[in-house]
DRENPA-3360 file (N, C-alpha, C; in nm, 2 decimals, always signed):
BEGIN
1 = XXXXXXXX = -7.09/-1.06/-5.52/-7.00/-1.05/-5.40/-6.87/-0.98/-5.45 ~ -6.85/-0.85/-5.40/-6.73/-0.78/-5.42/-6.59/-0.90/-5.39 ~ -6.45/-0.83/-5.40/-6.29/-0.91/-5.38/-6.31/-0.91/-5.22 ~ -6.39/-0.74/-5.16/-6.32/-0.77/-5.02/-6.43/-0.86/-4.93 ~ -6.56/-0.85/-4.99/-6.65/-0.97/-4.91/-6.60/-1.13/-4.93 ~ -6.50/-1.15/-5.07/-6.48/-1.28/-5.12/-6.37/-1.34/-5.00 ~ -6.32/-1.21/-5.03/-6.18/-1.22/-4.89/-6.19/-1.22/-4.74 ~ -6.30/-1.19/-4.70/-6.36/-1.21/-4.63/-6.39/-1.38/-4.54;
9 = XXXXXXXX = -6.46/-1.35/-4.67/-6.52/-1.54/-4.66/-6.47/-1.63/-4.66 ~ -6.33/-1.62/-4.75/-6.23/-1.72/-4.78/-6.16/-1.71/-4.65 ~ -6.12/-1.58/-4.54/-6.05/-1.58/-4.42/-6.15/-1.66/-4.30 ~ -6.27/-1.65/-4.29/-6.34/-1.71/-4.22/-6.33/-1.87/-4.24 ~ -6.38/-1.91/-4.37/-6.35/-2.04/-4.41/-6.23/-2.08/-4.35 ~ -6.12/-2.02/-4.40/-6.01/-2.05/-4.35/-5.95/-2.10/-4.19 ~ -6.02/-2.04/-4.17/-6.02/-2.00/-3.97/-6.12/-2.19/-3.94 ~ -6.21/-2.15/-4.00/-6.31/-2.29/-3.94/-6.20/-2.45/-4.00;
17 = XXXXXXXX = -6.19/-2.41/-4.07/-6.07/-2.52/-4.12/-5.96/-2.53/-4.02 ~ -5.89/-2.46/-3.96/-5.86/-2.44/-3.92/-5.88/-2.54/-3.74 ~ -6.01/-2.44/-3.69/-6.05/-2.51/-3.59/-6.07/-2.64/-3.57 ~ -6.12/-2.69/-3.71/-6.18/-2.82/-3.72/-6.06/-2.93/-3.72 ~ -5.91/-2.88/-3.76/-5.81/-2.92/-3.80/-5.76/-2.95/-3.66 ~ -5.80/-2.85/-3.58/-5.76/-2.89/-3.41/-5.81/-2.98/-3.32 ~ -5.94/-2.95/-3.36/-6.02/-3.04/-3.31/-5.99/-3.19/-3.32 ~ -5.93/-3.23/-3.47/-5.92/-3.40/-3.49/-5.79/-3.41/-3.42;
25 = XXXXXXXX = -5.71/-3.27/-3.44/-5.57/-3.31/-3.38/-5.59/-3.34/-3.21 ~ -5.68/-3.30/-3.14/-5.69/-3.26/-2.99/-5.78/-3.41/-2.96 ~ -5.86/-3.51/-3.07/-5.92/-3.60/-3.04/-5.84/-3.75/-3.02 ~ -5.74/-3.73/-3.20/-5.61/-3.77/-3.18/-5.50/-3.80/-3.01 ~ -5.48/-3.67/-2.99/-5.45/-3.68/-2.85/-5.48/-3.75/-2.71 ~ -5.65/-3.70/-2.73/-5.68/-3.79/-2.65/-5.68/-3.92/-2.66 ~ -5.69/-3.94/-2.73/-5.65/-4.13/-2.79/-5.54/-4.17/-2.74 ~ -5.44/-4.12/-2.80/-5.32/-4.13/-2.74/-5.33/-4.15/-2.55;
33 = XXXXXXXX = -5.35/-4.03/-2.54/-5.33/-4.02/-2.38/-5.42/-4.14/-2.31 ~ -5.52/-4.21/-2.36/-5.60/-4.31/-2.27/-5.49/-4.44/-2.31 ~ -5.45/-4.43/-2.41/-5.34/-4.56/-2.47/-5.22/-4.55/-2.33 ~ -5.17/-4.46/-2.33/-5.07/-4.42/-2.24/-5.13/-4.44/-2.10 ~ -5.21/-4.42/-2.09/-5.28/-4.43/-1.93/-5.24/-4.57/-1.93 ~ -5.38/-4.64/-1.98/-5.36/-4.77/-1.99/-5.20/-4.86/-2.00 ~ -5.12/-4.81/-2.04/-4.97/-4.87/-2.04/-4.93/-4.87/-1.90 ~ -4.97/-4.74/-1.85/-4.94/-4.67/-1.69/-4.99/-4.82/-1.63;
41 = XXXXXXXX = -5.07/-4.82/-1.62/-5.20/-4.91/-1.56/-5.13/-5.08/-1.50 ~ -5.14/-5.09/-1.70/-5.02/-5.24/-1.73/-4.89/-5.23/-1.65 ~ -4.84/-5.12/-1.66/-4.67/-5.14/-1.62/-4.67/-5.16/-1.48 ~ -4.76/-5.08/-1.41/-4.75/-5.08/-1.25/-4.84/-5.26/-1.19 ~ -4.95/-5.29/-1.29/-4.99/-5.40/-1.24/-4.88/-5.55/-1.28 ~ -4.76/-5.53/-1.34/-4.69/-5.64/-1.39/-4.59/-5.58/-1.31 ~ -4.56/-5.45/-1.21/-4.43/-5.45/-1.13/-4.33/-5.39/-1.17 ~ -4.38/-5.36/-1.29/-4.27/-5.24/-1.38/-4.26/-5.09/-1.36;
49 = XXXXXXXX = -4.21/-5.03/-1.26/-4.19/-4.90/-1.24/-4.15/-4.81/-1.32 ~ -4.04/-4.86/-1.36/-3.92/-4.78/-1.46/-4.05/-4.79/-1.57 ~ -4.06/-4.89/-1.65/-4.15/-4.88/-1.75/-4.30/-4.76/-1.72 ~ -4.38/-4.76/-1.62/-4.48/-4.70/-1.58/-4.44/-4.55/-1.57 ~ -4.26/-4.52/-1.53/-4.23/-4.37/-1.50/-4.23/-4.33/-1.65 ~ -4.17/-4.41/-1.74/-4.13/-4.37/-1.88/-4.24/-4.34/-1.99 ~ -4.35/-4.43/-1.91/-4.50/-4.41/-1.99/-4.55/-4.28/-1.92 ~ -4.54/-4.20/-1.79/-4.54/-4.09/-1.75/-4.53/-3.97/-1.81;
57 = XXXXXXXX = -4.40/-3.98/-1.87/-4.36/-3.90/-1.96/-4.39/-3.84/-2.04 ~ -4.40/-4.02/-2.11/-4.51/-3.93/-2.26/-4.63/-3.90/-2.23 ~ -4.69/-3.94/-2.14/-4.83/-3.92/-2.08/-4.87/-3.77/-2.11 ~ -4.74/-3.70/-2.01/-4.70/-3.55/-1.97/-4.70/-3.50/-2.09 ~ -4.57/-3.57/-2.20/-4.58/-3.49/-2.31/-4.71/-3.46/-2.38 ~ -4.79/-3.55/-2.37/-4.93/-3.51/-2.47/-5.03/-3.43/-2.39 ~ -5.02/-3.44/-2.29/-5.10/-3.38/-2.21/-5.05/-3.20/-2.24 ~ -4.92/-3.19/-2.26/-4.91/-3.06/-2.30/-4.96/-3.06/-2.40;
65 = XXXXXXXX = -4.90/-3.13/-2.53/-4.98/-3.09/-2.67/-5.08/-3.09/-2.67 ~ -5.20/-3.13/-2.60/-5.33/-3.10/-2.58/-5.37/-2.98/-2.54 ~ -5.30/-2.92/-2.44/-5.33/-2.79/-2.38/-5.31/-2.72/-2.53 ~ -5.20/-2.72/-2.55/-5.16/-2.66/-2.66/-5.26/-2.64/-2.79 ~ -5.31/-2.72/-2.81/-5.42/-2.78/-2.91/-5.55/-2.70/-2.85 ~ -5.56/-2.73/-2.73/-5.67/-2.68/-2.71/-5.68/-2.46/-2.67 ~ -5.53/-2.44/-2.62/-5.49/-2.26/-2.65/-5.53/-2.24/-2.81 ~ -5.46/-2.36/-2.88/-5.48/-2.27/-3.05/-5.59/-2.23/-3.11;
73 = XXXXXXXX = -5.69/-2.38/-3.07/-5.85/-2.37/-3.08/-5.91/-2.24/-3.04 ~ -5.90/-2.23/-2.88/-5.96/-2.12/-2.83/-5.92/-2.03/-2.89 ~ -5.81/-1.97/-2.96/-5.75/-1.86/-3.06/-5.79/-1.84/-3.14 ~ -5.80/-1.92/-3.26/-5.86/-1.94/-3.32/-6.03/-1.97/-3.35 ~ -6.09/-1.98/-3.24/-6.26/-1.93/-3.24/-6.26/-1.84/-3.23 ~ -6.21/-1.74/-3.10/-6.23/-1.59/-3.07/-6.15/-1.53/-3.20 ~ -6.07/-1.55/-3.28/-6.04/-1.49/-3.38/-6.18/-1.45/-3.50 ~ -6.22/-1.61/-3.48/-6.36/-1.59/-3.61/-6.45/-1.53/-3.53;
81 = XXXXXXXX = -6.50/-1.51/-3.42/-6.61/-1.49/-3.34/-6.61/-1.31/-3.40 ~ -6.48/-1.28/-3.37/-6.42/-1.11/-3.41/-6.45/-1.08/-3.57 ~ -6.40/-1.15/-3.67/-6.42/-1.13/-3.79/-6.56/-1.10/-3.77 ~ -6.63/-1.27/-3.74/-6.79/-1.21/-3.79/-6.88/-1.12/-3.75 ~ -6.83/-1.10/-3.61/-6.86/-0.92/-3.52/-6.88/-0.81/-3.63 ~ -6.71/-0.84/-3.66/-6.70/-0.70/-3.75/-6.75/-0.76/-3.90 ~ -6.76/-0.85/-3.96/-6.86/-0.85/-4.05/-7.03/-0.81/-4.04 ~ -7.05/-0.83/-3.91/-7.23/-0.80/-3.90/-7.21/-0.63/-3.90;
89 = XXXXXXXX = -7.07/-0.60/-3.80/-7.11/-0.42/-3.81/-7.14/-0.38/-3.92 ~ -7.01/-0.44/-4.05/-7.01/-0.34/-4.16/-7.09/-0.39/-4.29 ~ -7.17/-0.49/-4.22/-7.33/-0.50/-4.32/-7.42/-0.41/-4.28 ~ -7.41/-0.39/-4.14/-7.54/-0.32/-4.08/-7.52/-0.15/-4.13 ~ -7.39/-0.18/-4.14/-7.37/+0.00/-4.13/-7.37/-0.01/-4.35 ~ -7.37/-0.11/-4.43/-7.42/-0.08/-4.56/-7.53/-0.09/-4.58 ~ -7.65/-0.19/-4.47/-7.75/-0.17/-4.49/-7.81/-0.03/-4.45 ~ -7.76/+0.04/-4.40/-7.80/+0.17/-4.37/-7.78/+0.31/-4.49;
97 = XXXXXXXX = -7.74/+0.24/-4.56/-7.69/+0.34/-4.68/-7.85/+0.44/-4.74 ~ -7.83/+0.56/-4.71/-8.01/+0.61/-4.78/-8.01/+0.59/-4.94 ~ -8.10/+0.58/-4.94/-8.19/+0.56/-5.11/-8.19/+0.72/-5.10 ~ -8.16/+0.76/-5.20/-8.18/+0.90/-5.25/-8.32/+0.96/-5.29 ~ -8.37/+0.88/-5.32/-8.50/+0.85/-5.40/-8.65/+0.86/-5.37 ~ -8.60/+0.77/-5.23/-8.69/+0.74/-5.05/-8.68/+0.89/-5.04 ~ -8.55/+0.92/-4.99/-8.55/+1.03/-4.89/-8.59/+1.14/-4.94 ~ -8.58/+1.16/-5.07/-8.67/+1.27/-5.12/-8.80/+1.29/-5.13;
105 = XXXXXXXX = -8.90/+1.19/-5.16/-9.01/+1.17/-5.11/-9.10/+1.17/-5.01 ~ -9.01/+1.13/-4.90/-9.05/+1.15/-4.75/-9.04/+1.31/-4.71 ~ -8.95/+1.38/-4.77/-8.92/+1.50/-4.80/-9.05/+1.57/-4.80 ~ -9.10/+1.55/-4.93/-9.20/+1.60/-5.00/-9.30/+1.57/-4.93 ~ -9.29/+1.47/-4.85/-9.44/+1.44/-4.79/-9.47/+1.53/-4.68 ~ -9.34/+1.56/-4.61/-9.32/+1.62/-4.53/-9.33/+1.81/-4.50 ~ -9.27/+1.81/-4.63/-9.28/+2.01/-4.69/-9.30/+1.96/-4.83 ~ -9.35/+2.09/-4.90/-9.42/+2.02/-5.00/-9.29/+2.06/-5.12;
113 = XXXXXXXX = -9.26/+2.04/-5.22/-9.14/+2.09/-5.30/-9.14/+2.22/-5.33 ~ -9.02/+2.31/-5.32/-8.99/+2.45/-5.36/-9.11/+2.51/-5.43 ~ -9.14/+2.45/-5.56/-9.20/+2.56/-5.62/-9.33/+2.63/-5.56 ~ -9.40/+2.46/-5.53/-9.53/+2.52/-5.45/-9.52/+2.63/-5.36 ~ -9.41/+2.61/-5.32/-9.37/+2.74/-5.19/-9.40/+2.82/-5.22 ~ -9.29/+2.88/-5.34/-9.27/+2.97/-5.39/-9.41/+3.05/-5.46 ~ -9.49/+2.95/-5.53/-9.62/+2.96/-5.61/-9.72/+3.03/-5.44 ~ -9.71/+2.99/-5.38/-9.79/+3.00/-5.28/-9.73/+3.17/-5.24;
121 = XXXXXXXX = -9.61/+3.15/-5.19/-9.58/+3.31/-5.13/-9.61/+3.40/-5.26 ~ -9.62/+3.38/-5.41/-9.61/+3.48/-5.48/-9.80/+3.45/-5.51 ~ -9.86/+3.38/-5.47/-10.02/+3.39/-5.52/-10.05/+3.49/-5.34 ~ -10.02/+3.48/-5.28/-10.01/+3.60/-5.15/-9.95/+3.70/-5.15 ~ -9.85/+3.73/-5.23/-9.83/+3.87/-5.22/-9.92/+3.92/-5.35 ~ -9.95/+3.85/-5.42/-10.04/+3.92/-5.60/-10.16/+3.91/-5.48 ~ -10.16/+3.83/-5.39/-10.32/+3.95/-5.37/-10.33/+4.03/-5.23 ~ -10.22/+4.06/-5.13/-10.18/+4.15/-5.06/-10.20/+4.29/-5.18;
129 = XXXXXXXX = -10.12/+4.30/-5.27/-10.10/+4.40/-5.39/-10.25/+4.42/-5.44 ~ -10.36/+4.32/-5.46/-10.47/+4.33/-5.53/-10.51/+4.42/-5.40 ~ -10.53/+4.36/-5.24/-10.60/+4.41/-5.16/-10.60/+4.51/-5.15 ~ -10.44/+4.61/-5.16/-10.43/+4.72/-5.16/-10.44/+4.79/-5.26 ~ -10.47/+4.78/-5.37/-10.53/+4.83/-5.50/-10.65/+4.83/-5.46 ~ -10.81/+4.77/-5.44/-10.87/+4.78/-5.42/-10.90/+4.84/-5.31 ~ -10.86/+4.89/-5.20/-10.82/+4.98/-5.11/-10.84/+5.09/-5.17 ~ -10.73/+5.11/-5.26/-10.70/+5.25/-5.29/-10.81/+5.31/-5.38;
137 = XXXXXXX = -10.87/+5.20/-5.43/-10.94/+5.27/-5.55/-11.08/+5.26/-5.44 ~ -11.12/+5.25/-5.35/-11.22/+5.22/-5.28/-11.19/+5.39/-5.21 ~ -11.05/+5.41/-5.17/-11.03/+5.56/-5.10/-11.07/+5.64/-5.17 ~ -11.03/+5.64/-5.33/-11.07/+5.73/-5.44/-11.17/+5.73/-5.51 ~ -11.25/+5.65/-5.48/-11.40/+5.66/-5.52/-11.48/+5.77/-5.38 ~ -11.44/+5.74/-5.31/-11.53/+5.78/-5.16/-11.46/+5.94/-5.14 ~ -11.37/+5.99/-5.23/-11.34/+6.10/-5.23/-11.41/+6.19/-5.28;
% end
């Protein structure tokens, strides 16, 4: 594995770490927020308003850090989702690289190599030249 495939891999890795790092943070959260509910719950059934508005709050507050948590996530997948896109293109486009070796032989299977060619147009003209020699000498006998 080449520096830029290593680098590669280490950014992908990176990225899942990442996600996964959200994920406990965004589970975290919800923990919190059922804790807070339940305070909601308690405060309003013991007659405590003030206390029930103040547990609101923070309610609110985590309820955003969750959104939050959960935009970075989403960012953060479609980020890797892209890398590994463009990692499949630019395997596909090296697995396509020709063998020099192949394609010569397919070549040959196909037209046969130069020389023969060559061997062939010059065994046709040596006997175009023969034909017409024996022609001639066939005119000059019959003369």
């Amino acid at each position: 594995m080449d520096e830029a495939e290593k680098s590669k891999r280490e950014y992908q890795i990176a990225l899942l770490t990442n996600i996964k790092k959200c994920r406990r943070r965004s589970a975290e959260k919800r923990a919190e927020l059922d804790k807070w509910e339940q305070r909601i719950e308690f405060a309003r059934s013991m007659s405590k308003e003030d206390l029930a508005l103040q547990a609101e709050k923070k309610k609110a507050e985590i309820q955003f850090e969750l959104e939050e948590l959960n935009q970075e996530e989403q960012e953060l997948t479609q980020e890797l989702r892209e890398a590994q896109v463009q990692d499949n293109i630019e395997g596909s486009i090296l697995k396509q690289e020709v063998d020099p070796e192949l394609l010569l032989r397919k070549l040959q299977e196909i037209a046969p190599p130069e020389d023969s060619y060559h061997n062939e147009v010059k065994k046709a003209s040596v006997e175009r030249e023969l034909q017409e020699l024996k022609r001639r000498l066939d005119l000059e006998q019959n003369e």
